[in-house]
N, CA, C and O atoms as a MOPAC input file, in Angstrom:
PM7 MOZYME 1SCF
protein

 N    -13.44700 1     1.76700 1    -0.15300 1
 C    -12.59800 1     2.82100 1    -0.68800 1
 C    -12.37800 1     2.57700 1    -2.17000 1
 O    -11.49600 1     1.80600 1    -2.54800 1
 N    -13.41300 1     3.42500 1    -3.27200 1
 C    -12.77700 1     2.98600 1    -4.70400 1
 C    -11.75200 1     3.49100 1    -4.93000 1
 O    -11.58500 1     3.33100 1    -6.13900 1
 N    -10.65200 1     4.19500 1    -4.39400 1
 C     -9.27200 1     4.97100 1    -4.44100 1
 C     -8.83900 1     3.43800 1    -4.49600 1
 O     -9.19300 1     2.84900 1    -5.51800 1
 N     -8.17000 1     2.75000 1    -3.61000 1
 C     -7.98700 1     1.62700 1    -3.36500 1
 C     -7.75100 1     0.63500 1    -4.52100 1
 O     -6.73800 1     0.05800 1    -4.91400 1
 N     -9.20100 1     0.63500 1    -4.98200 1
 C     -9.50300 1    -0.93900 1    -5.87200 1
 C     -8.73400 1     0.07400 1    -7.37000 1
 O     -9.03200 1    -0.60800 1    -8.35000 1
 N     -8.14800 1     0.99000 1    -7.73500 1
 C     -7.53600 1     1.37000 1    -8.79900 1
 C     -5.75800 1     1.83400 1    -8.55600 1
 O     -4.94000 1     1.87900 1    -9.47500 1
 N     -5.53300 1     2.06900 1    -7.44500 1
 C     -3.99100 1     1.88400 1    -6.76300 1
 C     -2.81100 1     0.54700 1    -7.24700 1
 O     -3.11200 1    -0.64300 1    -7.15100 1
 N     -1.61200 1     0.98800 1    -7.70700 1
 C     -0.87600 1     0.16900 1    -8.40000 1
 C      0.02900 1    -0.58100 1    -7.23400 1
 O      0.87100 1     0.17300 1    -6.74600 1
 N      0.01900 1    -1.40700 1    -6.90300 1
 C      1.27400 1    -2.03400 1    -6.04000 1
 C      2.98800 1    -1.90900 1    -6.36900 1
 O      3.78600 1    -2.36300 1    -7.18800 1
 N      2.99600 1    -1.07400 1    -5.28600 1
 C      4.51600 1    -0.32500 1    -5.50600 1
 C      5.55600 1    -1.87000 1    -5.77800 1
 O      6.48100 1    -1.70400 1    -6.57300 1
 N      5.44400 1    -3.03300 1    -5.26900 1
 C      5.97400 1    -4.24300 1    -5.68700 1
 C      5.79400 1    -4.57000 1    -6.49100 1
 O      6.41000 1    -4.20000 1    -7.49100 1
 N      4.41600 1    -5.85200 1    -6.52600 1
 C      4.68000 1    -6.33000 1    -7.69800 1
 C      3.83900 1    -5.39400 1    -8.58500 1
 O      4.35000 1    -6.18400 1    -9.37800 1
 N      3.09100 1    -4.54300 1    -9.24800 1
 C      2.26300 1    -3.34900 1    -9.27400 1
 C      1.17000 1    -4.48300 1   -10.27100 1
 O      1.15800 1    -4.63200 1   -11.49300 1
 N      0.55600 1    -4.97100 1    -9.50200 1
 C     -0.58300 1    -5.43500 1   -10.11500 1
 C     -1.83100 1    -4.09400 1    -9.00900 1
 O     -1.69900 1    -3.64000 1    -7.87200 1
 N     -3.01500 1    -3.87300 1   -10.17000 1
 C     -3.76300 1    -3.18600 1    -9.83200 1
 C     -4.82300 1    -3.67300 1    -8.57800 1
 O     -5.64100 1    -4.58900 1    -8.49600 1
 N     -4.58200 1    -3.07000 1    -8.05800 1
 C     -5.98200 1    -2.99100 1    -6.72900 1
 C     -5.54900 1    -3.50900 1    -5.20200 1
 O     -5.14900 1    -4.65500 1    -4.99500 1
 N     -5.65900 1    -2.70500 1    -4.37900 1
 C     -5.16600 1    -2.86600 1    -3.02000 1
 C     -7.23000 1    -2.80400 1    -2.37000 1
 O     -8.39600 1    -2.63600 1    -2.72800 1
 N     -6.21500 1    -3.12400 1    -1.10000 1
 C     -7.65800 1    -3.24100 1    -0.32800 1
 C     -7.53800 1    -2.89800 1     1.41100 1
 O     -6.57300 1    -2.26600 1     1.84100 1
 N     -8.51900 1    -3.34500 1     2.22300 1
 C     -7.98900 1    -2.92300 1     3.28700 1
 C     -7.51700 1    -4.34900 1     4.28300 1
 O     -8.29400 1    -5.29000 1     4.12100 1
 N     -6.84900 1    -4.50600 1     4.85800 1
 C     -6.75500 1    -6.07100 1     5.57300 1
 C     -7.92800 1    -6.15500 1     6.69100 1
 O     -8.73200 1    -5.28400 1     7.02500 1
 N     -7.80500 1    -7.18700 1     7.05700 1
 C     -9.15700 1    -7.74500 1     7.99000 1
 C     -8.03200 1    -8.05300 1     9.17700 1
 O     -6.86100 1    -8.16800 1     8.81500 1
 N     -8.30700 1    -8.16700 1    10.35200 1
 C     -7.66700 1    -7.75000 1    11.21200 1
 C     -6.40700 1    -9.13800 1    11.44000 1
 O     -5.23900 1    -8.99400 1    11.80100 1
 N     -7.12600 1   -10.45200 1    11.09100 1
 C     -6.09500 1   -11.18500 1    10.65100 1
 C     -4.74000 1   -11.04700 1    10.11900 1
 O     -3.65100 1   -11.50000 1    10.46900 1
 N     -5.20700 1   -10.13400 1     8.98000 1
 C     -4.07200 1   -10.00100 1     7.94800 1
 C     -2.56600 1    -9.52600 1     8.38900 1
 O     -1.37600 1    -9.84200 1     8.35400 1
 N     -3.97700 1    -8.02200 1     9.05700 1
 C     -2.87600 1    -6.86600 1     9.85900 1
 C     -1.79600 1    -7.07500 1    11.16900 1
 O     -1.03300 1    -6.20500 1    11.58800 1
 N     -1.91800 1    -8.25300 1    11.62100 1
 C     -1.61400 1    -8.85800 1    12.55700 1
 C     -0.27300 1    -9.61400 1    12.23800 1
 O      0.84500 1    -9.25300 1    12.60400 1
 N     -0.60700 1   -10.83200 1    11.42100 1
 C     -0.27100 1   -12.41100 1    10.75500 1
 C      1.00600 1   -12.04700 1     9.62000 1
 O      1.69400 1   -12.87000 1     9.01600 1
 N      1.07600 1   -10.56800 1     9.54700 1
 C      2.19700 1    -9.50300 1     7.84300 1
 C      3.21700 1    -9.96600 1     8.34700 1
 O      3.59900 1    -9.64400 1     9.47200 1
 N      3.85700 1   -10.84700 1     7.54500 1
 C      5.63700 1   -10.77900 1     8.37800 1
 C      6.24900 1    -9.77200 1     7.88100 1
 O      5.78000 1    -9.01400 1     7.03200 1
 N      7.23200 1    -9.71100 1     8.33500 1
 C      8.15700 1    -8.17300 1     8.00900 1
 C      8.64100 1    -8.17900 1     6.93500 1
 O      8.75000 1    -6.96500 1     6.76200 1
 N      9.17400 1    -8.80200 1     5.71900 1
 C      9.34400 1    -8.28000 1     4.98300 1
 C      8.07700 1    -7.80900 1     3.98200 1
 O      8.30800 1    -7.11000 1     2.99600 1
 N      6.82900 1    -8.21700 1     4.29300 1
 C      6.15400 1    -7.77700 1     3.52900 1
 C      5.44500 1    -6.39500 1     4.03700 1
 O      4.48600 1    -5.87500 1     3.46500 1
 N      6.19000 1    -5.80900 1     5.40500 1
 C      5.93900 1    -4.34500 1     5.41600 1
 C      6.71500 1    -3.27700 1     4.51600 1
 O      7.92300 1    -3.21400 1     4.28700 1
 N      5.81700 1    -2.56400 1     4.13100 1
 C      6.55200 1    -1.61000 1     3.23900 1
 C      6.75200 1    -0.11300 1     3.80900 1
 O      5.84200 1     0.50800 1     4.35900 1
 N      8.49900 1     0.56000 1     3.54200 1
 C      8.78200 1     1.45100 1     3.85700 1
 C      8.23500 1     2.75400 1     3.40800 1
 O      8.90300 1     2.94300 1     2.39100 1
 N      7.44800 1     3.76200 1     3.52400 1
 C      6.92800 1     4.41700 1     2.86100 1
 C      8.46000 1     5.57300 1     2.80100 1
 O      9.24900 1     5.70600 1     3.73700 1
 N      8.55100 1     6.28900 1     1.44200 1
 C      9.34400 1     7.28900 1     1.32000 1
 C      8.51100 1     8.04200 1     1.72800 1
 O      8.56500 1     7.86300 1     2.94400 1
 N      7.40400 1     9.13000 1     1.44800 1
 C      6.74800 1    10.21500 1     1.67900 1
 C      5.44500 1     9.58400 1     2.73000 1
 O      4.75500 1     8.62500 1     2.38600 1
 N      5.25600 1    10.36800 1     4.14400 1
 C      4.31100 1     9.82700 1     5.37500 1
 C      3.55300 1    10.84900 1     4.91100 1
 O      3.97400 1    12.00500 1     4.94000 1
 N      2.19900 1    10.48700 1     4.37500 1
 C      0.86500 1    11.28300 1     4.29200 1
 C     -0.28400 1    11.04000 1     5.38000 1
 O     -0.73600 1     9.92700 1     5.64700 1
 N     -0.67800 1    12.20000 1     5.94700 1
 C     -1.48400 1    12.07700 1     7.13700 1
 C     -2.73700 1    12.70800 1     6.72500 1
 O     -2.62100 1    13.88300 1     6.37700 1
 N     -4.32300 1    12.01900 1     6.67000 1
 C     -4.38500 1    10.86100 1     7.43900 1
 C     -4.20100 1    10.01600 1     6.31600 1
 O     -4.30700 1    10.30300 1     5.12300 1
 N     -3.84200 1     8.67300 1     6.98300 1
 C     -3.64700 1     7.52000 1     6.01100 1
 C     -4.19100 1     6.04300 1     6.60900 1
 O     -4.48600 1     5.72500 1     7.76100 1
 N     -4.20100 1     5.50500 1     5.73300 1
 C     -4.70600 1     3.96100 1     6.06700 1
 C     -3.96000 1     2.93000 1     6.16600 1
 O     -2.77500 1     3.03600 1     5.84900 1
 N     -4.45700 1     1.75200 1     6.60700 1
 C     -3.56700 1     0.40100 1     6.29500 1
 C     -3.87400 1    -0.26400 1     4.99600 1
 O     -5.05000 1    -0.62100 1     4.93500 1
 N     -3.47400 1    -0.41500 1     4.40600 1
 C     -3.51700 1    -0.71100 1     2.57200 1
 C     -2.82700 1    -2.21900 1     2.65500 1
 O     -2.10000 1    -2.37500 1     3.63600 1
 N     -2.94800 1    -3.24500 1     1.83900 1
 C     -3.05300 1    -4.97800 1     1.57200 1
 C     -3.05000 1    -5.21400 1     0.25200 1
 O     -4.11100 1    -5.56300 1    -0.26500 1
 N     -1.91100 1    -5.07900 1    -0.52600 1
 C     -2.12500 1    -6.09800 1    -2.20500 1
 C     -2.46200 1    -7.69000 1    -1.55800 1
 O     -1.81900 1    -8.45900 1    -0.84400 1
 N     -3.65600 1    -7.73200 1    -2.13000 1
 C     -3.58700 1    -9.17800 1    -2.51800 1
 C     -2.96300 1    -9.89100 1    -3.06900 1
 O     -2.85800 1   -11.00300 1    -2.55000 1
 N     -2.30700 1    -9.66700 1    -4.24900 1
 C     -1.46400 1   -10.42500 1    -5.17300 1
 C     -0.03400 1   -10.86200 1    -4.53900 1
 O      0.49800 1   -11.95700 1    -4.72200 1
 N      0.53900 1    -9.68700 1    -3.68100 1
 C      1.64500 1    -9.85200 1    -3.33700 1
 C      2.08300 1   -10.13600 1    -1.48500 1
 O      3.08900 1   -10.64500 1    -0.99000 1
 N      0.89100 1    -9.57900 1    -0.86400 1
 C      0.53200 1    -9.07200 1     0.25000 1
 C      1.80900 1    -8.31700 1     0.96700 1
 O      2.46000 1    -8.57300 1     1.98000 1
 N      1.86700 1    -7.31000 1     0.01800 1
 C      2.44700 1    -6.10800 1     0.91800 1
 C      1.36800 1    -5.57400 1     1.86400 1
 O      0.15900 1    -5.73100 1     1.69700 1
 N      1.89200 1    -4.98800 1     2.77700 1
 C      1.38000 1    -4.11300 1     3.67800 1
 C      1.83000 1    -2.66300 1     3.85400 1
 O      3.05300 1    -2.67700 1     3.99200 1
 N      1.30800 1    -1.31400 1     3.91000 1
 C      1.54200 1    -0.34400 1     4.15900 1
 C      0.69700 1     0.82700 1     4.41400 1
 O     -0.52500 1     0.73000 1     4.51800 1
 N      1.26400 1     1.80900 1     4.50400 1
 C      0.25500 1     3.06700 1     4.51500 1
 C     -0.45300 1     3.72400 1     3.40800 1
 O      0.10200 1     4.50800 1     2.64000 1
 N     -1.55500 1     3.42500 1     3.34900 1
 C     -1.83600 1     4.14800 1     1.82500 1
 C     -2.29500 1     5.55600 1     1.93700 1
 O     -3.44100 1     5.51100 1     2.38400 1
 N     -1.93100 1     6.78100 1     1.74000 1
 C     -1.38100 1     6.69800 1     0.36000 1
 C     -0.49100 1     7.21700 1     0.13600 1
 O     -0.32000 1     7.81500 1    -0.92600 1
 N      0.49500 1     7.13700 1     1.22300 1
 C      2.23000 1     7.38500 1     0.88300 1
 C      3.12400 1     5.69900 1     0.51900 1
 O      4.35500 1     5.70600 1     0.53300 1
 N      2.42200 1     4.46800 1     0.23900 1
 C      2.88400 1     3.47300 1    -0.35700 1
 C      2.96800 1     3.67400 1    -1.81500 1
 O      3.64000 1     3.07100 1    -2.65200 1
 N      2.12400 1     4.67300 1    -1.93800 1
 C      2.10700 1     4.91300 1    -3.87100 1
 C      2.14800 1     6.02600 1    -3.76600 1
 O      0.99700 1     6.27600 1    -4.12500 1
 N      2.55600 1     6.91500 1    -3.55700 1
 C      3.16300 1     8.22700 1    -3.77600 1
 C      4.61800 1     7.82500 1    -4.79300 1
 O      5.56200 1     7.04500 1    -4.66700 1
 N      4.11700 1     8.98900 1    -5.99300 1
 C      5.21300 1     8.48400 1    -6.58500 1
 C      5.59600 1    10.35500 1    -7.19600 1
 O      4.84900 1    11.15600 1    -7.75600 1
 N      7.22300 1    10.49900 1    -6.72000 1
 C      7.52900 1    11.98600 1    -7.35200 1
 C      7.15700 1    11.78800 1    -8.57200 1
 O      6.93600 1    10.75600 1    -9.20500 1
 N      7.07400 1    13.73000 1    -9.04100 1
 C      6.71900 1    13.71000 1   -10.53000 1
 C      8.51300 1    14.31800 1   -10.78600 1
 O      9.31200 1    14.80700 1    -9.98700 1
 N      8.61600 1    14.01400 1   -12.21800 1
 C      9.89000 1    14.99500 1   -12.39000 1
 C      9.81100 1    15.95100 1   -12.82700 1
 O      8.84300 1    16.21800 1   -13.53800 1
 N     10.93400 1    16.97700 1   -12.54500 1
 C     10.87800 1    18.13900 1   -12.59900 1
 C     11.22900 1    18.53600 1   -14.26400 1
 O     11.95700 1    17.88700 1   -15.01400 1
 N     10.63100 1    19.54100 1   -14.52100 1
 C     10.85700 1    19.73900 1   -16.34100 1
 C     12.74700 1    20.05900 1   -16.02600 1
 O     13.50200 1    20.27900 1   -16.97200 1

């Protein structure tokens, strides 16, 4: 997914998420699940490396725009 490898980490926002290996998806303790504000369907399981959040991508980076 090159969407993915350019996605900002809503934590620590270092660039590039990925997908977990089934290890990962398993082994996430809870605080490193992330609450999504906005549920976009269909969506994936998304993995910063840097930080190892876990969530749905791509309502983990959904970010409102503001209104003029």
């Amino acid at each position: 997914m090159r969407q993915l490898a350019i996605e900002v980490c809503p934590r620590c926002h270092s660039v590039g998420l990925a997908v977990p290996d089934t290890d990962r998806g398993i082994n996430t303790p809870e605080a490193n699940h992330y609450i999504e504000t906005m549920t976009i369907q269909p969506s994936i399981v998304a993995w910063c490396p840097a930080c190892h959040l876990r969530g749905n991508w791509p309502g983990m980076c959904w970010v409102a725009k503001a209104k003029p």
